[in-house]
N, C-alpha and C positions, 0 to 999 in steps of 0.2 A: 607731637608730645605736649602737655601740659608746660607750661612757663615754670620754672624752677625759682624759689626767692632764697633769700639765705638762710630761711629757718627750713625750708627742705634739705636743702645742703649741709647744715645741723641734726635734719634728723637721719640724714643717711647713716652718721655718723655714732647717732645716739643708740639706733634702731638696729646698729650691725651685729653681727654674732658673734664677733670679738668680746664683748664684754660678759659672755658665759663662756669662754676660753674657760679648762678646766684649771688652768694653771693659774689662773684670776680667781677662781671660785679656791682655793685653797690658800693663795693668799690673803683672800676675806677671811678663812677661816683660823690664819693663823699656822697653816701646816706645811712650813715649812725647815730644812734641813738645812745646815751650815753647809753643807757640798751643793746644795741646791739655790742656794742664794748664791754661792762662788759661781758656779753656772751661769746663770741668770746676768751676775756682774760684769762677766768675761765680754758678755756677747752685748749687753745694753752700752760699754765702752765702744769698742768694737763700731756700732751704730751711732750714738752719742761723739764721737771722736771728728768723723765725716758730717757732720750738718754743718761747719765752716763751709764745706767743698759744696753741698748740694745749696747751701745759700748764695755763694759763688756763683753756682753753675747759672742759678737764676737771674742773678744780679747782670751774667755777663751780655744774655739776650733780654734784658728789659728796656725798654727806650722808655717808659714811664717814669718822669724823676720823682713825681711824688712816690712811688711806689721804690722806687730806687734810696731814699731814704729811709723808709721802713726797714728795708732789707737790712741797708748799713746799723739801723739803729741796732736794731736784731743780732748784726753779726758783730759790734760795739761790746754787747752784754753779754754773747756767747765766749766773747776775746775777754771775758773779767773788766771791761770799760778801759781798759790799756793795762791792767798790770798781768801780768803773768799767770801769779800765784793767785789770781781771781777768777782766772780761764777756768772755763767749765768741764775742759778735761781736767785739768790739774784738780778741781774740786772732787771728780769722778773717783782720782786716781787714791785720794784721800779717805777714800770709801774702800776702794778695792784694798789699799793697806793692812784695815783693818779688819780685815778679813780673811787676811793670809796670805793674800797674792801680790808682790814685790813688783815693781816697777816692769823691770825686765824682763819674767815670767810672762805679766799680762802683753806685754808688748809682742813677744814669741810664741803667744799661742794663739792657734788659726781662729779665723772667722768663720764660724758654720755658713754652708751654705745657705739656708734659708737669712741669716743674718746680712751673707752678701748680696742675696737678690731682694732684702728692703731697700738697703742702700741704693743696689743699681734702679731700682724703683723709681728713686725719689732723684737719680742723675739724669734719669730717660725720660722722664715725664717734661720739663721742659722743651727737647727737642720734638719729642712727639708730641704734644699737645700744645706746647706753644707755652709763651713766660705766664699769664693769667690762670691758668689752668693749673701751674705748677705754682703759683701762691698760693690757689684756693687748697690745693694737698697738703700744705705745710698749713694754711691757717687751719681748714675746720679737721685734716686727719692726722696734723704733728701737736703744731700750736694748742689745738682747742679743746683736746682729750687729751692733753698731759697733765693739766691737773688732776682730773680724776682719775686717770689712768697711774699715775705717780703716787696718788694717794691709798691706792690697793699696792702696790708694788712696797709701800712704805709700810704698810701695813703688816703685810707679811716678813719683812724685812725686821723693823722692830720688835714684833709680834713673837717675832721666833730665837732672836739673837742680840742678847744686850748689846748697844753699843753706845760708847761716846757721842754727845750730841754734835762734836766739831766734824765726824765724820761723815752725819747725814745730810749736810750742808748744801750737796747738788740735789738731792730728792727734796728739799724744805722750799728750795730758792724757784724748782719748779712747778711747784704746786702754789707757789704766793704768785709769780711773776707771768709765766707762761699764757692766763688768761689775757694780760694787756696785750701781747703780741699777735694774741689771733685779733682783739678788738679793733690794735691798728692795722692788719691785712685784710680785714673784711671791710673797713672802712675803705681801703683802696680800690677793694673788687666790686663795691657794694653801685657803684653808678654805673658801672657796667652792667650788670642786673637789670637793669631798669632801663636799657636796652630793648627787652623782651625780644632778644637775637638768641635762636637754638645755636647759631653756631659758636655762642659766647655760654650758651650754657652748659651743654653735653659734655662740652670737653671738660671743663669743671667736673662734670659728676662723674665721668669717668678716670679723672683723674684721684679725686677723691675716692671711689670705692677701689681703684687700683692701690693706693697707698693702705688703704684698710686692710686688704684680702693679705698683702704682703706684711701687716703689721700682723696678724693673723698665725702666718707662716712664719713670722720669727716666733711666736710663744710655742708653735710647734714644735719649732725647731729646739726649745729650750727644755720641753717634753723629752724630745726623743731623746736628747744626751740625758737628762736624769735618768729615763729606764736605761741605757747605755750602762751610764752608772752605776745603777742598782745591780744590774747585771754581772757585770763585773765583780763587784764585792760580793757576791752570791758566788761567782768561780771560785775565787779566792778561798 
């Protein structure tokens, strides 16, 4: 196979089919419902909640200490830098407020499946593909398309439902910050690269477009519950 660099592992990521997800393309377009962004909310919580744990999971098989500082940095900013009320759930939670769903509601309502097999995606990929492989998924198919991926989601989001600007808070902070995070994990993977070892690459890329195909299957999955939805209120 051809030697892989990090702008191929960008483009895998650029070039996926996730970004004409239909549920992306009407975000652009602005068309979205208050019952459809509460959807959407439930389950990006839901995912968003767990990357403490799947950074964790990384942290716990990396023997890399420089890379083992990135992580902490990472999981530092995710934790609000030490306070609480700065944690990125709680920012999340700040969101889902105002939009109707109360603390405890979001809390007791399930995780769609496609939702829990992102998650387990991004917990399996380190045992099966080894700690490097599961940075490279977090840096170029978490880290390195949540800006833009956050920017359509935000999009549709304000686009369709006034709100308070103290609430968009988690969507603003990762579309400004998220780009550093992948700079400093590609910085850690990036001598590795230059390796020119397949078995240092593959696993990368398959880790990577396994992280994509599963981020894929959550917008599906966030598909299916709105026709679910709509269905519904049609019985009705």
């Amino acid at each position: 196979m051809p030697h892989l660099q990090k702008d191929s592992f960008q483009e895998l990521t650029v070039n996926h089919p996730l970004w004409t997800h239909p549920f992306l393309k009407r975000c652009r377009t602005e068309n979205l419902s208050l019952s459809d962004i509460q959807i959407l909310a439930i389950q990006m919580y839901k995912f968003s909640k767990e990357f403490n744990r799947i950074l964790a999971r990384i942290l716990s098989c990396c023997p890399d200490e420089t890379a083992q500082l990135v992580i902490l940095d990472n999981l530092f900013d995710e934790m609000g830098q030490g306070y609480i009320s700065q944690s990125h759930p709680e920012l999340f939670r700040r969101f889902t407020r105002v939009i109707g769903i109360d603390d405890h509601t979001l809390a007791a309502l399930p995780t769609a499946p496609e939702t829990q097999a992102l998650i387990e995606t991004y917990l399996r990929i380190p045992s099966q593909y080894g700690y490097l492989a599961a940075l490279g998924a977090v840096c170029y198919a978490s880290e390195g398309i949540v800006s833009s991926l956050y920017t359509q989601l935000y999009r549709g989001i304000v686009g369709s439902t006034p709100l308070p600007n103290e609430s968009l808070i988690f969507f603003e902070l990762h579309i400004d910050v998220d780009d550093s995070h992948a700079a400093k994990l590609a910085a850690v993977i990036e001598p590795y690269l230059r390796m020119n070892n397949d078995e240092i690459y593959l696993p990368i890329q398959l880790a990577i477009l396994e992280a994509m195909e599963a981020r894929c299957q959550f917008f599906n999955g966030i598909e299916r519950q709105i026709c679910q939805n709509l269905r519904t209120k049609v019985v009705c």
